[in-house]
PAZAPA-4460 file (N, C-alpha, C; in steps of 0.05 Angstrom, whole numbers, plus 32768, in hexadecimal, padded with zeros to 4 digits):
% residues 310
    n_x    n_y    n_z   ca_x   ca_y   ca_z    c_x    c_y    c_z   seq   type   mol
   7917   83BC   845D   790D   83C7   8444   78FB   83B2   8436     1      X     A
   78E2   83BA   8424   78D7   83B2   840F   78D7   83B0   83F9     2      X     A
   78D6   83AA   83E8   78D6   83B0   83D2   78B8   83AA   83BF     3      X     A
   78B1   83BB   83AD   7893   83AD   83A6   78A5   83B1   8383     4      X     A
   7898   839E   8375   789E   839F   8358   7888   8397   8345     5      X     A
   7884   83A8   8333   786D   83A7   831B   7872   8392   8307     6      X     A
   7860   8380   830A   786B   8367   82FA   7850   836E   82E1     7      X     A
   7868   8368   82D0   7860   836D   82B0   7855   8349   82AD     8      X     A
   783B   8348   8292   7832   832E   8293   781F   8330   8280     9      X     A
   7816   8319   8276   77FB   8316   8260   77E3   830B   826C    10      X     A
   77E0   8318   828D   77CD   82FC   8295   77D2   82E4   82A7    11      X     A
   77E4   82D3   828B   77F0   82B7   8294   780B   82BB   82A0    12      X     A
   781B   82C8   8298   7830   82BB   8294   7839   82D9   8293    13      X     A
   7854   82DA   82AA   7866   82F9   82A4   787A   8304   8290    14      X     A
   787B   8314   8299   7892   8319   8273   78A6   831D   827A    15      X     A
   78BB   8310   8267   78D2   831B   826C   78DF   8332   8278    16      X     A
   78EB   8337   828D   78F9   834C   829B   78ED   8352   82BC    17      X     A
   78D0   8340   82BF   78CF   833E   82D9   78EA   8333   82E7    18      X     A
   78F3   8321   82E7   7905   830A   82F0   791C   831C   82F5    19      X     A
   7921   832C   82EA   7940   8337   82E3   7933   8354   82F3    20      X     A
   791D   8362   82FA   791F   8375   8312   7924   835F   8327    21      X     A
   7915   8352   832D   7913   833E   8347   7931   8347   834B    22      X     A
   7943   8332   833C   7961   8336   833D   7968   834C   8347    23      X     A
   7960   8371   8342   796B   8382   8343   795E   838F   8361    24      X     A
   7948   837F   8369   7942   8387   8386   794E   8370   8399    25      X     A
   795C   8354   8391   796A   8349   839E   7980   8358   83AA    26      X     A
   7986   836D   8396   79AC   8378   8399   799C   838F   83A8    27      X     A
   798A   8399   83B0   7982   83B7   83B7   7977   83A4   83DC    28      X     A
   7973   8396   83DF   796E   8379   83FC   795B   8385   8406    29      X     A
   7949   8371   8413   7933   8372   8421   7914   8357   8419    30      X     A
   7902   8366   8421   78F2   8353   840D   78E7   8358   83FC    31      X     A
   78D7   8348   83EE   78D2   8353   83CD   78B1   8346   83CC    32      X     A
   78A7   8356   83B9   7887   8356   83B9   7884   835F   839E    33      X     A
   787A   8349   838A   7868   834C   8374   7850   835F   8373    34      X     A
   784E   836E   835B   782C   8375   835C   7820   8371   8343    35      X     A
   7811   835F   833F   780D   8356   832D   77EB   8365   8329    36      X     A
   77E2   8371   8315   77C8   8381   8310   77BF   837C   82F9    37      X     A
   77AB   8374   82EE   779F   8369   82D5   7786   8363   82DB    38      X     A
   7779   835C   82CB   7759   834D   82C7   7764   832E   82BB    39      X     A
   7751   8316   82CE   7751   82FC   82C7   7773   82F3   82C3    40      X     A
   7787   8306   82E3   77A1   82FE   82DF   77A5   82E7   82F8    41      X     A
   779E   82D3   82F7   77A6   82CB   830D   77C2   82B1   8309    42      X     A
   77BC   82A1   82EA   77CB   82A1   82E3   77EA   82A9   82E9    43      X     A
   77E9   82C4   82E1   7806   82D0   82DF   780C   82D2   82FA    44      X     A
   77F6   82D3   8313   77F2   82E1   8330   7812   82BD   8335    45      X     A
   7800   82A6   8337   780E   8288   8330   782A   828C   8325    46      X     A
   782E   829E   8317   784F   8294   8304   7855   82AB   8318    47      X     A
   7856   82BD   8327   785D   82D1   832F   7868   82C7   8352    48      X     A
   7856   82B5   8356   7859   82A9   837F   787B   8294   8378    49      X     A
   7878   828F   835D   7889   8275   8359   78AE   8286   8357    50      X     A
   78A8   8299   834E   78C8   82AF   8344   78CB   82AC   835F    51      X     A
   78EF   829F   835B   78FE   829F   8378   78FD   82BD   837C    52      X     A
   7904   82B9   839A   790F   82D7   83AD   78F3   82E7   83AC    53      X     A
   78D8   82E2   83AA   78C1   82ED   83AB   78BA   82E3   83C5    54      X     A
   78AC   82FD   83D3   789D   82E9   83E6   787A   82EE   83EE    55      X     A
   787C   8304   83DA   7863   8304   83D8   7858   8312   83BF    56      X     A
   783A   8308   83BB   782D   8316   839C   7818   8325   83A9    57      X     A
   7811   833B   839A   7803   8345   839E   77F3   8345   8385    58      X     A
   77D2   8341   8382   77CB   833B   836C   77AE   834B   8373    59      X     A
   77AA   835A   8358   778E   8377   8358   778C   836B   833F    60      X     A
   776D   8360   833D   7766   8353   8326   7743   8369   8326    61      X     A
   7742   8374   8312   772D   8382   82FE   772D   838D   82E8    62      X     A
   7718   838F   82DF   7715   8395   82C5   772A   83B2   82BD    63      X     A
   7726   83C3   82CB   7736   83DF   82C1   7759   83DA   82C8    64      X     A
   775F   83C5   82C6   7777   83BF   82CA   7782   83AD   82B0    65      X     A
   7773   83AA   82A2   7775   8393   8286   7783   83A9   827A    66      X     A
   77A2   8399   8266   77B3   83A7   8253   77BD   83BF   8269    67      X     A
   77BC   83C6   8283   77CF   83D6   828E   77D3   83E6   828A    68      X     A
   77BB   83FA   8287   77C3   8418   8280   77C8   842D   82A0    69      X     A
   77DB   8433   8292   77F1   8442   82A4   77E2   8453   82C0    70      X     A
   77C6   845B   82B1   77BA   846D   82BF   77B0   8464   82DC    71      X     A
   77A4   844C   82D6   7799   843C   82EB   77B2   8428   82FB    72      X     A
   77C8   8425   82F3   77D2   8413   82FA   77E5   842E   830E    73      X     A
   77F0   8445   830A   7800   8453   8312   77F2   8461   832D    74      X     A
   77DC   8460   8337   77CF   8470   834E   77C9   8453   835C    75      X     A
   77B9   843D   8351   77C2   8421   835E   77E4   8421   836E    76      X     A
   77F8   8426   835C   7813   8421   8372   7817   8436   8382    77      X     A
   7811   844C   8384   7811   8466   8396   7803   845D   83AB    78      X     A
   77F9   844A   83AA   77DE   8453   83C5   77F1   8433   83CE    79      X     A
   7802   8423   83C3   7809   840F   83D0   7828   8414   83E6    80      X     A
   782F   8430   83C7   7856   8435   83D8   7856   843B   83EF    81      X     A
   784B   844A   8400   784C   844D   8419   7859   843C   8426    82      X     A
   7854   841A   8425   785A   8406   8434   7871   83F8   842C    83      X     A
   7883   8408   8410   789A   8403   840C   78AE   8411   8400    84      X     A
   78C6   8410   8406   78E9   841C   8409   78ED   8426   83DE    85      X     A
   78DA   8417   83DA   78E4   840A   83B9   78CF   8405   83AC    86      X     A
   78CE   8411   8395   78B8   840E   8386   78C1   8406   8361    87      X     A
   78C0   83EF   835B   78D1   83EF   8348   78C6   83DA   8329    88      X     A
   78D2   83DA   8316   78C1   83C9   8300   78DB   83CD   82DE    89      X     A
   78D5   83B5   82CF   78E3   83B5   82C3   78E8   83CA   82B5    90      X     A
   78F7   83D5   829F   78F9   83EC   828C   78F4   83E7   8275    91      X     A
   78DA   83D9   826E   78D0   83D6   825B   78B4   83EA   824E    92      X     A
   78A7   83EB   8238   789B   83F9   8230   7888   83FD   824A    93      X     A
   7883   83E7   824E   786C   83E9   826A   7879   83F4   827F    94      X     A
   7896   83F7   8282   7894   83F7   829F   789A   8413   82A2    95      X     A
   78A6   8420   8288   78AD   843D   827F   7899   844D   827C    96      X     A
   787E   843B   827A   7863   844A   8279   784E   844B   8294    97      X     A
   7858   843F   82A4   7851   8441   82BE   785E   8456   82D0    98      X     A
   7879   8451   82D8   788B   8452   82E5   788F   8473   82EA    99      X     A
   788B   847B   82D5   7896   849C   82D9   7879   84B3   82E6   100      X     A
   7860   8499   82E3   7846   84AA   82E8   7845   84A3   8307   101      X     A
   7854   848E   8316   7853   8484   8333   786B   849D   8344   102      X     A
   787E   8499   8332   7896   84B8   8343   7887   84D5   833C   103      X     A
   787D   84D1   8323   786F   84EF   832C   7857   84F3   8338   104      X     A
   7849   84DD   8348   783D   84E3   8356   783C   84E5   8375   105      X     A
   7851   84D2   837A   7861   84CD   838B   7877   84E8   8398   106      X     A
   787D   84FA   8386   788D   850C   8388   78AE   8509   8389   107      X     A
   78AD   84F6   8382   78CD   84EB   837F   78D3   84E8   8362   108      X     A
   78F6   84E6   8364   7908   84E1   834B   7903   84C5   8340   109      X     A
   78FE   84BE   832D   78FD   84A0   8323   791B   84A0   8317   110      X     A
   7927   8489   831F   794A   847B   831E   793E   846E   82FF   111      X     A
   794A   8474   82E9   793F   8462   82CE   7959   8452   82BD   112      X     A
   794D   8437   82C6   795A   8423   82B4   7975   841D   82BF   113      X     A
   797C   841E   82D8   7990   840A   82EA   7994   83F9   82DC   114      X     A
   79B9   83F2   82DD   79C5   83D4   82D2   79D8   83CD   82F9   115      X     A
   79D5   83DE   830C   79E7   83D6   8319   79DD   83E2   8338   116      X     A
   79D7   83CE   834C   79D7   83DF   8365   79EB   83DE   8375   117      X     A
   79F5   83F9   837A   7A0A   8400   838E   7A0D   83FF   83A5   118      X     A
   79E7   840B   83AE   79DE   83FE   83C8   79C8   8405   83CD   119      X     A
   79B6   8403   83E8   798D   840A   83DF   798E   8423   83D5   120      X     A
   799F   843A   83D6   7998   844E   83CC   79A8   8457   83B9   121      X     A
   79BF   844C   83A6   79C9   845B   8393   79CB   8446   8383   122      X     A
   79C7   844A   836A   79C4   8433   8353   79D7   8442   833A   123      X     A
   79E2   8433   8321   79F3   8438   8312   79DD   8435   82F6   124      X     A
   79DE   8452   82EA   79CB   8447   82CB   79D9   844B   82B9   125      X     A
   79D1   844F   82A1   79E0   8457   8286   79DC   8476   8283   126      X     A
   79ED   8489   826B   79E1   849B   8264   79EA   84A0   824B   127      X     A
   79E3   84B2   8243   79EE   84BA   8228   79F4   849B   8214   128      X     A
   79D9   8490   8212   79D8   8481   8201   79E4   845F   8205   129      X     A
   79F3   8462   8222   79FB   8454   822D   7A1B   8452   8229   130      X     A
   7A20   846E   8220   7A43   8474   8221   7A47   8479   823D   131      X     A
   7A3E   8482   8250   7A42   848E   826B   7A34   8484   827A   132      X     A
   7A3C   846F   8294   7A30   846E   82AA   7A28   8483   82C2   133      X     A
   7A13   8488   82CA   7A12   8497   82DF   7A0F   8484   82F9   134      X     A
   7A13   8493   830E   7A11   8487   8322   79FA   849A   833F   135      X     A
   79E6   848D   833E   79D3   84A4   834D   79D2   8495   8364   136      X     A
   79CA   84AA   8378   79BF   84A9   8396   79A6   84B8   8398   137      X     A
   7998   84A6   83A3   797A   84B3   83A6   7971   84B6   83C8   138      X     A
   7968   84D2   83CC   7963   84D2   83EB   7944   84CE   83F4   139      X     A
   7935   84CF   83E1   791B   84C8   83D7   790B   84AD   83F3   140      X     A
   78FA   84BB   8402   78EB   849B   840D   78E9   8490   83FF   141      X     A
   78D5   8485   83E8   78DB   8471   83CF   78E1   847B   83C3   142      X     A
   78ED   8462   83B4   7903   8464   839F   78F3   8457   8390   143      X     A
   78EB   8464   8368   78E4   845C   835B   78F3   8450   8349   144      X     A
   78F8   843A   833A   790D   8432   8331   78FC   8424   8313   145      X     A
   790E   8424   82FC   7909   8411   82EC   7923   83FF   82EB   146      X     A
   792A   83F4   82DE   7940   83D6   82E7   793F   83D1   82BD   147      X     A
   7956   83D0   82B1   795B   83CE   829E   7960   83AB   829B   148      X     A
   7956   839C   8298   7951   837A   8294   7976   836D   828F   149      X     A
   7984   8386   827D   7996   8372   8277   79AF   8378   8280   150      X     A
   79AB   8382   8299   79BB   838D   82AB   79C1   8381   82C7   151      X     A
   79AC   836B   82CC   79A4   8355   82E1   79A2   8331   82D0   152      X     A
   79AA   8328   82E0   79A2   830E   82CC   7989   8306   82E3   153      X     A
   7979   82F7   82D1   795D   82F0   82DF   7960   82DC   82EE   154      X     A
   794D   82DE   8305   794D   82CC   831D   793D   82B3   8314   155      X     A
   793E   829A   8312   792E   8285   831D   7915   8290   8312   156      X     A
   78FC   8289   82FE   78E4   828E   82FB   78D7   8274   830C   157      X     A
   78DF   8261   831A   78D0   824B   8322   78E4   8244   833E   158      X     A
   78C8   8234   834E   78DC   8230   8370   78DB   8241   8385   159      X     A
   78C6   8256   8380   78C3   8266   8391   78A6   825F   83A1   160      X     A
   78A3   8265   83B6   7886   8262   83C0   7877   827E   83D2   161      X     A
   787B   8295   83C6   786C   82B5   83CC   7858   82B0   83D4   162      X     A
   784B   82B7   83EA   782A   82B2   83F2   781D   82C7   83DF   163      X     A
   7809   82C0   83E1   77F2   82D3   83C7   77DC   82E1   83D2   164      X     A
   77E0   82F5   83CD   77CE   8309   83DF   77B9   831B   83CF   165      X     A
   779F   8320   83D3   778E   8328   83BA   7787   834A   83C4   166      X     A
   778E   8358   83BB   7784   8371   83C6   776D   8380   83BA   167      X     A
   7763   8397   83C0   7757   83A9   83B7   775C   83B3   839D   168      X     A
   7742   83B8   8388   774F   83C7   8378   774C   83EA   8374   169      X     A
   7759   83F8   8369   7759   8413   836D   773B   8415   835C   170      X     A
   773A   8438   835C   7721   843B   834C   772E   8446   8332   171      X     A
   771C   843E   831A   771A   843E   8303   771C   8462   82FA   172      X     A
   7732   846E   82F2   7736   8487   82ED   772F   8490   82DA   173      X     A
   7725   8477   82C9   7710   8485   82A5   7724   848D   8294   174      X     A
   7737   8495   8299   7752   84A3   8286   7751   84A0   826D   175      X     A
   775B   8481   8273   7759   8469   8259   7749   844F   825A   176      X     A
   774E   843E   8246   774D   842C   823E   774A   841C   822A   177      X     A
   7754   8404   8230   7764   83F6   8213   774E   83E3   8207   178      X     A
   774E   83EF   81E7   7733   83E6   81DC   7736   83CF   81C8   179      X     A
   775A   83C8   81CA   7768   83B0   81B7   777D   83B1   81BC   180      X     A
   7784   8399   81B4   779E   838F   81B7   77A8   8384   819E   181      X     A
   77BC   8384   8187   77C5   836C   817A   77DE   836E   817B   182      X     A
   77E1   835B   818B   77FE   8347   8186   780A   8335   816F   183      X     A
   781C   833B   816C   782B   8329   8156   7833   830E   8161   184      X     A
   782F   8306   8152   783A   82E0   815B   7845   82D1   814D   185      X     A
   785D   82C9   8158   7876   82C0   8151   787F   82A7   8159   186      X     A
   7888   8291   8153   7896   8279   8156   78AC   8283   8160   187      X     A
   78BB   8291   8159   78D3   829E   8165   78DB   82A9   8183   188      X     A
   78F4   82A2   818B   78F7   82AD   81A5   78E3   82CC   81AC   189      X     A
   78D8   82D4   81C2   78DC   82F1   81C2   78F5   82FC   81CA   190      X     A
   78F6   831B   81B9   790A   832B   81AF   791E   8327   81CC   191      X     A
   790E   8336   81E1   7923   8335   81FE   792D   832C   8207   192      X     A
   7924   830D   8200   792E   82F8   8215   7936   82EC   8208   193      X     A
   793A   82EF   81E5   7948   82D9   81DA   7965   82D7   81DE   194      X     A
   7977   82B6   81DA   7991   82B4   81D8   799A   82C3   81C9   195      X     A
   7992   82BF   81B1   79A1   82C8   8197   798A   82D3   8180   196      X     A
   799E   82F4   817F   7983   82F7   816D   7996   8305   8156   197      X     A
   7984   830C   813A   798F   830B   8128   7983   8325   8119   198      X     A
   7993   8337   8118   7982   8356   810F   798A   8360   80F6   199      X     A
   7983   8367   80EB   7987   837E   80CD   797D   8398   80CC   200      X     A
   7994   83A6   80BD   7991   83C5   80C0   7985   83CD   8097   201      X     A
   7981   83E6   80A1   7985   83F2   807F   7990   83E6   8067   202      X     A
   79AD   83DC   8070   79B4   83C7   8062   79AE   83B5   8053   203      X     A
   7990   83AD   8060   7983   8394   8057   7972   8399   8034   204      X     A
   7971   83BA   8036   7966   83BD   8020   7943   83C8   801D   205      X     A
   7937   83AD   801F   7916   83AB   801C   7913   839C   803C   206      X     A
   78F9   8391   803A   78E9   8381   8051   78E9   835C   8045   207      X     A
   78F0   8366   8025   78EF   834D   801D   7902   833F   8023   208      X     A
   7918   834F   8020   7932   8341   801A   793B   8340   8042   209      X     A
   792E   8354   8047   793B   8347   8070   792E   8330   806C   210      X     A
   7916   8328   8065   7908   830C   8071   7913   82EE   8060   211      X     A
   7921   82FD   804B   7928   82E4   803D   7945   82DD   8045   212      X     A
   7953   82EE   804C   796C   82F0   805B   796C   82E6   8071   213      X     A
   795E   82F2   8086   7963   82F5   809F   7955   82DB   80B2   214      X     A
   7940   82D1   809F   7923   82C2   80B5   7934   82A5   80AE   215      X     A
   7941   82A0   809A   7956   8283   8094   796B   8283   80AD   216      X     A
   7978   8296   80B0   798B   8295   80C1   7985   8292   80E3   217      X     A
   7975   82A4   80DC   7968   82A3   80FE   7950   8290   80FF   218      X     A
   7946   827D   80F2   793B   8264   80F8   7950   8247   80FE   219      X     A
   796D   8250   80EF   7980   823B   80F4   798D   8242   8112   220      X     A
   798C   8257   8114   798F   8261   812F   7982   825C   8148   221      X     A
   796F   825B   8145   7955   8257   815A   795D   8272   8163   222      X     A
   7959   8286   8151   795E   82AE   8155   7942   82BA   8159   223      X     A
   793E   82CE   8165   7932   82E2   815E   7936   82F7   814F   224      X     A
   7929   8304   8138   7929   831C   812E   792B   8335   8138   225      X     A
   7941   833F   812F   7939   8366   8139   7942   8375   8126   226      X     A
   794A   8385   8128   7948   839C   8115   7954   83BB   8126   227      X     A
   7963   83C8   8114   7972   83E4   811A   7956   83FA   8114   228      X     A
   7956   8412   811E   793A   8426   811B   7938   8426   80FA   229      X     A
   7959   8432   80EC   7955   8434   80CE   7947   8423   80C6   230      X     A
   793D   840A   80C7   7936   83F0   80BC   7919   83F3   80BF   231      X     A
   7915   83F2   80DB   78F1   83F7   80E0   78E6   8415   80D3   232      X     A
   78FB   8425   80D7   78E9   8442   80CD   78EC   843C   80A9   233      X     A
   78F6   8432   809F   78F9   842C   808B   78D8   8410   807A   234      X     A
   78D3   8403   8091   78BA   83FF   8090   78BD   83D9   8088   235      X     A
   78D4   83D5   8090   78E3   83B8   8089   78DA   83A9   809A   236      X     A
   78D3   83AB   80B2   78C7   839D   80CC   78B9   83AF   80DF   237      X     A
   78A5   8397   80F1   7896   83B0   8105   78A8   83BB   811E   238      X     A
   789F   83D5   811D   78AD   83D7   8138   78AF   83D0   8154   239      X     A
   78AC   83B6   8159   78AE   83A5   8173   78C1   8393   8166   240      X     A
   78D0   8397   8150   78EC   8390   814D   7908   83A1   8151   241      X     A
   78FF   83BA   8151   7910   83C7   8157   792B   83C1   8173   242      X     A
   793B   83C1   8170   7956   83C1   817B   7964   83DE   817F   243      X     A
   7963   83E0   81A2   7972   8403   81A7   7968   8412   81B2   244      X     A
   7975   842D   81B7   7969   843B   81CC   794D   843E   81CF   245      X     A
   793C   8445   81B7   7926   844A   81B5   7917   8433   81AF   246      X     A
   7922   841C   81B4   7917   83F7   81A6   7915   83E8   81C1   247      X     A
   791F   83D0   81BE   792D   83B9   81D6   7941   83BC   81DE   248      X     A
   7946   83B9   81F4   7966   83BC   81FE   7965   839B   8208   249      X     A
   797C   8393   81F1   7981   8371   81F5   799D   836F   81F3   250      X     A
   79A4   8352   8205   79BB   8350   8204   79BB   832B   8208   251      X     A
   79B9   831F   81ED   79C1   8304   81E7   79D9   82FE   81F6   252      X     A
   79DC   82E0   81E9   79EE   82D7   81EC   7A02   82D9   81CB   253      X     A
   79EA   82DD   81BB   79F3   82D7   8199   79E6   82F9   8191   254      X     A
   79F6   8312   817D   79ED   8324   8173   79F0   831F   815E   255      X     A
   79E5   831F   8141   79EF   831C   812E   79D9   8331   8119   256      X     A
   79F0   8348   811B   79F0   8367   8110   79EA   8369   80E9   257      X     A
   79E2   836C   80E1   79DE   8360   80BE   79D3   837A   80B3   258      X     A
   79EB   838D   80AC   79DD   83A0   809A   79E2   83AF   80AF   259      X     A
   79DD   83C0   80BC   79E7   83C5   80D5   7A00   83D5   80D5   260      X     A
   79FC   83F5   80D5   7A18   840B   80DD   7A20   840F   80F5   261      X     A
   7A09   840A   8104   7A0F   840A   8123   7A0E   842A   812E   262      X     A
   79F7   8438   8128   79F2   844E   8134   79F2   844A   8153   263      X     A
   79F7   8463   8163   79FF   845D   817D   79E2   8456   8186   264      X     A
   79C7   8461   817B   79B0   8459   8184   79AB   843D   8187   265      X     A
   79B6   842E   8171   79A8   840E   8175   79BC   8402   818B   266      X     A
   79DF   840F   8182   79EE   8400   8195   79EC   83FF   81B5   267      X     A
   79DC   841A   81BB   79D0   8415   81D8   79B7   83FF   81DB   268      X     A
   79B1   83F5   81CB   799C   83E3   81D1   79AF   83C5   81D0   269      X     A
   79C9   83BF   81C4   79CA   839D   81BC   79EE   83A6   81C8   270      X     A
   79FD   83B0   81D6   7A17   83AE   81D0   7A19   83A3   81EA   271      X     A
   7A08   8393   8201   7A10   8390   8215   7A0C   836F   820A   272      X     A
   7A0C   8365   81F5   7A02   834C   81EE   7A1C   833A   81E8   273      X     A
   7A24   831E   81F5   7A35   8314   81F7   7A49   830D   81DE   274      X     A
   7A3F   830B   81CD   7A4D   82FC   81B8   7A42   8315   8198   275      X     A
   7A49   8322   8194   7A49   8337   8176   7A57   832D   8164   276      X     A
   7A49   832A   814D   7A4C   8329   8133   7A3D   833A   811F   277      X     A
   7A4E   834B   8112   7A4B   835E   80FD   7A52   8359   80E4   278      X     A
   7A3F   8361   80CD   7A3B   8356   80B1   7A3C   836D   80A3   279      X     A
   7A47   837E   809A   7A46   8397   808B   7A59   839A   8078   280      X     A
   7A56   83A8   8068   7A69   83A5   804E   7A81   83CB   8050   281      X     A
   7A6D   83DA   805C   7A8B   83EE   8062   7A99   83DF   8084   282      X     A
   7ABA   83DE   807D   7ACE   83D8   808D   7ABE   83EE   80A9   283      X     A
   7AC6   8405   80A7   7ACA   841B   80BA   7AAC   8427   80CB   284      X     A
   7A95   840D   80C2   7A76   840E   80D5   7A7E   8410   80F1   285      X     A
   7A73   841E   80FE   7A78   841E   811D   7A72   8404   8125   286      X     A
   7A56   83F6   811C   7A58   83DD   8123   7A70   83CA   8134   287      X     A
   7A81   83C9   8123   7A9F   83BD   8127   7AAD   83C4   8136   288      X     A
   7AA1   83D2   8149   7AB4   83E4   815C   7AA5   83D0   817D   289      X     A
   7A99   83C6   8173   7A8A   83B9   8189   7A7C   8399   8185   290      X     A
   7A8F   8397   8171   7A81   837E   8162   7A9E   836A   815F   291      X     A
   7A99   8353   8175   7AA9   833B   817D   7AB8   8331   8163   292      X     A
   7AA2   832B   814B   7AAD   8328   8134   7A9F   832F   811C   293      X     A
   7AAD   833E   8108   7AA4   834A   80F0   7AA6   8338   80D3   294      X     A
   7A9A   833B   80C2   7A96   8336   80AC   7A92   8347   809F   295      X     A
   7AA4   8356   8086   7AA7   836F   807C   7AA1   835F   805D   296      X     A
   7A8B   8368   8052   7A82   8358   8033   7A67   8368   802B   297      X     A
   7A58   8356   8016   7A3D   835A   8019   7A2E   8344   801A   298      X     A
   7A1D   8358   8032   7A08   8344   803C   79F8   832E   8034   299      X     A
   79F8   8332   8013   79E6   8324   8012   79F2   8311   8006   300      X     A
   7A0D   830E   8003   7A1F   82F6   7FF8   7A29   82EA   800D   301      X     A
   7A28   82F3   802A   7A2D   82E8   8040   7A1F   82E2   8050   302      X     A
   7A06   82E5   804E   79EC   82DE   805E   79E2   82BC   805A   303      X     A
   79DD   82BA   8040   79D4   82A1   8038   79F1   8290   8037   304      X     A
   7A11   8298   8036   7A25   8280   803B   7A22   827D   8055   305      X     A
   7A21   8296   8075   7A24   828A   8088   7A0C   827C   808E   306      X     A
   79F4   8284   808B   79DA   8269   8083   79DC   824F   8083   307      X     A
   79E7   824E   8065   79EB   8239   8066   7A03   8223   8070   308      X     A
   7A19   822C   807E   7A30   8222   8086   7A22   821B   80A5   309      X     A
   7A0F   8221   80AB   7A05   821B   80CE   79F2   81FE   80CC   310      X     A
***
């Protein structure tokens, strides 16, 4: 078996949740093959030969491939699966926006958001919000897969030596394309990959009062920020803070829940996260039903004492 995997990247440098499919085509065995596709990526092509258990990159560098729109990047991996068992990429915004246009063209079932392989052909996901595991078998020549990041722990990003291979690029389908970009930029961990991150819900009130609360605590932390949907739809933070089904699906080492009822929506995004701490002032928040340790008060008389006691 093969395996080929869509490595997510800025160019330079890959993003969080490559590492952690790698991992999930380790458990699925055989060999494994990067595809790395961008304009002026060669960079990332370099961080990509280096991820242990790779043994090869595949790298399509042109212009209609800059910012990775789905259209061009999804008939590019069709015309590659043929030559492999597995066709697979993180479950991230990108890889959820690729991924389902490669199985339907492909004519196969796409497997979405695996935490567990059973064996090359049946994998274990979540459902119902992540109250219910399912357990699927796919009879499918390829198998399209996305790989949920915090379900695998990540392999080695360095110590690998993948030979580098430059291919063809597909033709330019006109569909789309991306006429800007702005990214936010942060001193702060990013959200996915941070240890410990530090979120506020409705609770918090305003935008003022999360940042005056929350950015103290999680700078003593060395935290990242997130946020429950009520909080962002509420207009308190942007939504690439969002935390939950419809947000990040993270799982620290440190959760620290602030304001926060614990709708089952966000708790499928943070309850697989090692260490929970909940800050809410009603006793009977679902929160607490999944939360290591609680603090039943108000927030904002307990925010700035545990602050300052660190």
């Amino acid at each position: 078996m093969t395996i080929l995997i869509l490595a997510e990247h800025d160019s330079q440098q890959l993003k969080p949740g490559v590492t952690n499919a790698v991992a999930a085509a380790q458990k699925i065995g055989g060999e494994i093959h990067l595809l790395v596709a961008g304009n002026g990526c060669s960079g990332a092509a370099s961080a990509a030969a280096q991820v242990a258990g790779v043994t090869k990159v595949l790298v399509v560098d042109a212009a209609h491939y800059a910012g990775g729109a789905p259209e061009n990047l999804a008939p590019l991996m069709v015309g590659l699966a043929s030559h492999y068992s597995h066709v697979l990429a993180s479950a991230s915004a990108y890889g959820k926006n690729v991924m389902p246009r490669v199985a339907a063209l492909l004519d196969v079932a796409q497997i979405s958001e695996i935490i567990s392989v059973e064996s090359p052909d049946t994998f274990v996901r979540p459902i119902y919000a992540g109250n219910a595991f399912a357990t699927v078998q796919s009879t499918d020549a390829i198998k399209v897969i996305t790989v949920r990041a915090t379900g695998f722990d990540a392999v080695a990003a360095t110590g690998g030596s993948a030979a580098i291979e430059n291919i063809a690029a597909g033709v330019d389908t006109e569909q789309s394309k991306v006429l800007r970009q702005e990214l936010s930029k942060s001193d702060r961990p990013e959200l996915v990959a941070a240890k410990r991150i530090v979120s506020g819900g409705r609770g918090m009130g305003d935008g003022d009062k999360y940042r005056q609360l929350l950015e103290p605590l999680a700078d003593k932390l060395g935290a990242a920020l997130g946020a429950s949907r009520a909080a962002v739809d509420a207009g308190f933070v942007p939504n690439d803070y969002q935390v939950g089904q419809t947000g990040k699906i993270v799982a620290p080492e440190l959760y620290i829940a602030v304001g926060i009822s614990g709708a089952i929506q966000h708790l499928a995004g943070m309850k697989d996260s090692k260490v929970i701490v909940a800050i809410n002032k009603d006793p009977e928040a679902p929160i607490f039903q999944v939360a290591d340790y609680g603090l039943v008060g108000d927030l904002f008389t307990l925010v700035p004492q545990l602050t300052a006691a660190i």
